[in-house]
DOKOLFI-694276 format. One record per residue (C-alpha): x, y, z; residue in one letter. Coordinates in steps of 0.001 Angstrom, whole numbers, plus 500000, padded with zeros to 6 digits. Layout:
N
XYZA ...
//
This chain:
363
548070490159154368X 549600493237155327X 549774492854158828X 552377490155157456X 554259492507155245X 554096494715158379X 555658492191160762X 558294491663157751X 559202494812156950X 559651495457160965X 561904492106160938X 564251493437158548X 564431496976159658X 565403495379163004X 567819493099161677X 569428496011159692X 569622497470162992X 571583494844164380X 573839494466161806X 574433498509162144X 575023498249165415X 577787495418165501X 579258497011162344X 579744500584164398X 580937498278167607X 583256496662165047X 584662499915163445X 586230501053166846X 589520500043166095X 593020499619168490X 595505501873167463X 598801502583169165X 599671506344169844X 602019508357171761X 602375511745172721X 604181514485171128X 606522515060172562X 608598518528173659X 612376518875173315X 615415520779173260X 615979519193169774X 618120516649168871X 621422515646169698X 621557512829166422X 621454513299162590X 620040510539160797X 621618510762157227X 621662507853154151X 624972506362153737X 626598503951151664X 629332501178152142X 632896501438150371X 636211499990151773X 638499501098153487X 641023499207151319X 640473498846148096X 642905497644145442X 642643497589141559X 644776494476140870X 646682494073137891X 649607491649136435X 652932492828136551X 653785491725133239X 651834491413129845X 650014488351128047X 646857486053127532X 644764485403130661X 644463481554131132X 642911481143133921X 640801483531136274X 639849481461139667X 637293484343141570X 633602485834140567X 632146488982142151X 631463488708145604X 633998485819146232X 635436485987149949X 639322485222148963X 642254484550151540X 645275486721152001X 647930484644149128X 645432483183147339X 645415482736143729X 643119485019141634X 643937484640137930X 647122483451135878X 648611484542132380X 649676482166129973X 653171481513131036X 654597479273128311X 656896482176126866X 657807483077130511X 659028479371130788X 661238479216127736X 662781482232128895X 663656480873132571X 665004477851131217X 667256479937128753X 668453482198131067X 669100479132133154X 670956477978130813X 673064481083130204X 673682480990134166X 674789477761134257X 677119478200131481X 678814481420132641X 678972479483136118X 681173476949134551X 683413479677132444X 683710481162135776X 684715477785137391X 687724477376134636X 688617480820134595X 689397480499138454X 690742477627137646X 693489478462134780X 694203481750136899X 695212479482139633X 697442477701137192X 698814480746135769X 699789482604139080X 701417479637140505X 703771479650137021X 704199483478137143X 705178483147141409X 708224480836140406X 708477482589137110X 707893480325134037X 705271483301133032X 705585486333132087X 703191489233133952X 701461490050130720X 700098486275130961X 699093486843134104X 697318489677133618X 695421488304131129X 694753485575133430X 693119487764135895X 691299489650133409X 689646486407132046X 688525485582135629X 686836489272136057X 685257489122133098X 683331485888133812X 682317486961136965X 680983490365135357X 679116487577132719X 678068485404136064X 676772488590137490X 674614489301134264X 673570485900133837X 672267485676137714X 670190489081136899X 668695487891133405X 667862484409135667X 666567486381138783X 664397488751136171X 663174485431134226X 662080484429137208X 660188486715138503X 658481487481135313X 657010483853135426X 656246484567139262X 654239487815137981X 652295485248135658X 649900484408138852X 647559486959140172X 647504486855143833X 644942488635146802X 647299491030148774X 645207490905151324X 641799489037152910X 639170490843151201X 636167490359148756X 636096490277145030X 633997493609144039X 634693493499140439X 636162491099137815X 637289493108134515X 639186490670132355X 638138487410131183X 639966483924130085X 641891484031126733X 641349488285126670X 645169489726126093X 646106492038129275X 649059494405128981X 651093495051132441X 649148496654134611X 646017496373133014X 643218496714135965X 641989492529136091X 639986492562139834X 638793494625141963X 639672493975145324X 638131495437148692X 639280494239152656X 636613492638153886X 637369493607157640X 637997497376157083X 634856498964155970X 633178502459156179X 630083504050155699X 630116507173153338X 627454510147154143X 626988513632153919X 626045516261156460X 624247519197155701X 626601522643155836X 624500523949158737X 625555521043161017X 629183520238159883X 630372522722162821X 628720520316165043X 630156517302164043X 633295515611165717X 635927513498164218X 636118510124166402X 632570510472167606X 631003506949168189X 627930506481165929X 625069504113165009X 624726502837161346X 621601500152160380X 621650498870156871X 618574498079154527X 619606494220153854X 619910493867157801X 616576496168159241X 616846494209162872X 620399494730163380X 622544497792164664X 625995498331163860X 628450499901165103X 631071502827163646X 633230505664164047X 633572509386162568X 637054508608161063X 637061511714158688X 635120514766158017X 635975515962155034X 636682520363155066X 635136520415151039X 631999520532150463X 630527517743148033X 627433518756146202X 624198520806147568X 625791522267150562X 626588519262151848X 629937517946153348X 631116514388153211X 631798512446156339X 633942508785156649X 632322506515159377X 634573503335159889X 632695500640161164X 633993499007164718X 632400496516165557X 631232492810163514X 630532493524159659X 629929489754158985X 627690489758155996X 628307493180155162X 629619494363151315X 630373497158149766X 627333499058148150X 624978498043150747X 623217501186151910X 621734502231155090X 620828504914157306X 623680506335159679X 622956508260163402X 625489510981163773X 625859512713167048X 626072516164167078X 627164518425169305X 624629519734171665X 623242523743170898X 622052525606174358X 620332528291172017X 618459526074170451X 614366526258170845X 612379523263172219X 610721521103169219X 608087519164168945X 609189515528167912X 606589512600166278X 607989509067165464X 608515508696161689X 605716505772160996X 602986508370162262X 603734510887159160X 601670510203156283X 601710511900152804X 599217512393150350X 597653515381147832X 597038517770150595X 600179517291152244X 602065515615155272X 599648514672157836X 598946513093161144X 596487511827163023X 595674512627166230X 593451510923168767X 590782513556170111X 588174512956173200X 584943511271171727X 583348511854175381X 582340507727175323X 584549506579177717X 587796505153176308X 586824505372172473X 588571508666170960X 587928509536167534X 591013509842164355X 591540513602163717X 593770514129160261X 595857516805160988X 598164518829158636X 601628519549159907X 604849520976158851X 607619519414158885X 611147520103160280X 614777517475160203X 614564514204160272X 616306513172163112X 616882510150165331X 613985510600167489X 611550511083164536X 610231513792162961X 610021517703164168X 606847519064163388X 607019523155163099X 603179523667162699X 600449521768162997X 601014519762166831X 600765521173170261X 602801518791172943X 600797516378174638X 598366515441171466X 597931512056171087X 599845510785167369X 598101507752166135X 602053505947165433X 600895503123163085X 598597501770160807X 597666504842159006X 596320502919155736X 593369502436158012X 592333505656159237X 590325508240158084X 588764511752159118X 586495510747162407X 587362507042162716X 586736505483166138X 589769504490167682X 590853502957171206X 594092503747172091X 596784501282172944X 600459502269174848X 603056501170172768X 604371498931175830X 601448497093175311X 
//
């Protein structure tokens, strides 16, 4: 009987052996690393930024009534000439057709003033009328062509007023706002879309007052947005602005060059601005940005240190300090030496003294 529960006990201690055994072959996990790296820093800034456009327009009617009809919603895509909204023009009508009217009928007073002048200077030539006829005559025909004059103005104003009735896009561009409704009463001028050119965006940012010496207008730069993470586009420094902003911080315009299909105002994104290169400035130490972790005790790393079993290294957290963030990552200003190996990715997974096998990124 207990040479049994010998045998058994044995069975399970060796089975629980086993099952140790694959479990610490198991917790050697692949992790891909690279070195840090040693530099004399960084020639690019990585900064947020924002989208506005280059162009944008507050539109408004030219003259004052009830909206009928607005034809866009935010975010419509709207041709150069088309139509965007329209007033109510029944009182604009009635007054083209009255001043139509009134032109028409100092056209024909005109007509037979010309007319009975015509009359009355051939009578006055041979002398059946006396010059105070004739001047009176003449008088009559300036006087309706003053009236025709008036009349063509009150028309030509009567006219455009019922032109101003419809809302049109000055320009291709994108509906950003929409800030009157259908049946709302809108005075002249009255703000009724907000209009942007969808072709002639730019990328707002800021650059820190310690680098805005370095900067140059119509630098080339890279800008990738949040809503497109695969996808580089492409801009220019257009303006750098000599005020600062808020914080120390000066405000730089980057118009964007190249395709901004998809692209809308108040997308945001991260923008790489090239900066002049310093000669005085001290070699850094540079980790990607995935390979910084944060918790309680502080931003950390963790670096891949010589088990002595062949190719299996072992996770070492590390506590660093950090410097910019710049294109090529981050600079660390304590905590690395160049040439450690930075565990770059999947740091959810690691812990103090974790097994690792290291993997080239290439790989």
């Amino acid at each position: 009987m207990k040479t049994g529960i010998i045998i058994g006990l044995a069975s399970i201690l060796l089975l629980a052996g086993c099952k140790n055994d694959k479990t610490r072959q198991e917790s050697v996990r692949p992790v891909f690393y690279q070195e840090a790296g040693s530099i004399r820093g960084s020639d690019t800034l990585v900064g947020s930024g924002i989208i506005q456009a280059a162009t944008e327009a507050k539109l408004s009617f030219k003259v004052g009534g009830m909206i009928g009809k607005v034809s866009v919603e935010m975010g419509d895509a709207v041709r150069r000439g088309a139509v965007m909204a329209r007033l109510d023009e029944t009182d604009y009508r009635v007054q083209l057709e009255r001043a139509s009217a009134s032109l028409k009928s100092a056209e024909a007073q005109l007509a037979a003033a010309r007319s009975s002048f015509a009359r009355i200077e051939n009578l006055y030539i041979n002398n059946h009328l006396s010059l105070s006829d004739y001047e009176k005559a003449r008088l009559q025909v300036d006087s309706s062509e003053s009236m025709l004059k008036t009349a063509r103005s009150q028309w030509e104003a009567a006219r455009n007023q019922l032109e101003y009735t419809v809302l049109k896009a000055p320009f291709d561009g994108v509906v950003t706002a929409v800030m009157a409704r259908e049946n709302e009463m809108a005075g002249a001028g009255y703000p009724v879309v907000l209009f942007s050119a969808s072709q002639q965006l730019e990328v707002r940012t800021t650059v820190p007052e310690k680098m805005i010496a370095r900067i140059n207008q119509g630098a080339d730069v890279t800008v990738r947005f949040h809503a497109f993470p695969d996808q580089l586009f492409q801009g220019q420094i257009s303006e750098v602005s000599p005020g600062v902003s808020s914080a120390s911080a000066f405000p730089v315009i980057v118009r964007l060059t190249g395709e901004v299909k998809g692209l809308l105002p108040g997308m945001t994104g991260t923008v790489g601005i090239p900066l002049e290169r310093n000669p005085h400035a001290s070699e850094k130490i540079m980790v990607p940005v995935d390979a910084v972790g944060h918790d309680q005790e502080g931003d950390y790393v963790y670096v891949a240190s010589d088990s002595h079993e062949g190719d299996v290294y072992v996770a070492q957290k590390r506590l660093v300090s950090l410097g910019e963030l710049l294109a090529d990552g981050y600079e660390i200003r304590q905590g690395l030496e160049p040439g450690d190996k930075v565990i770059t990715a999947g740091l959810s997974f690691m812990y103090d003294g974790r097994r690792v096998k290291l993997l080239d990124e290439e790989e």
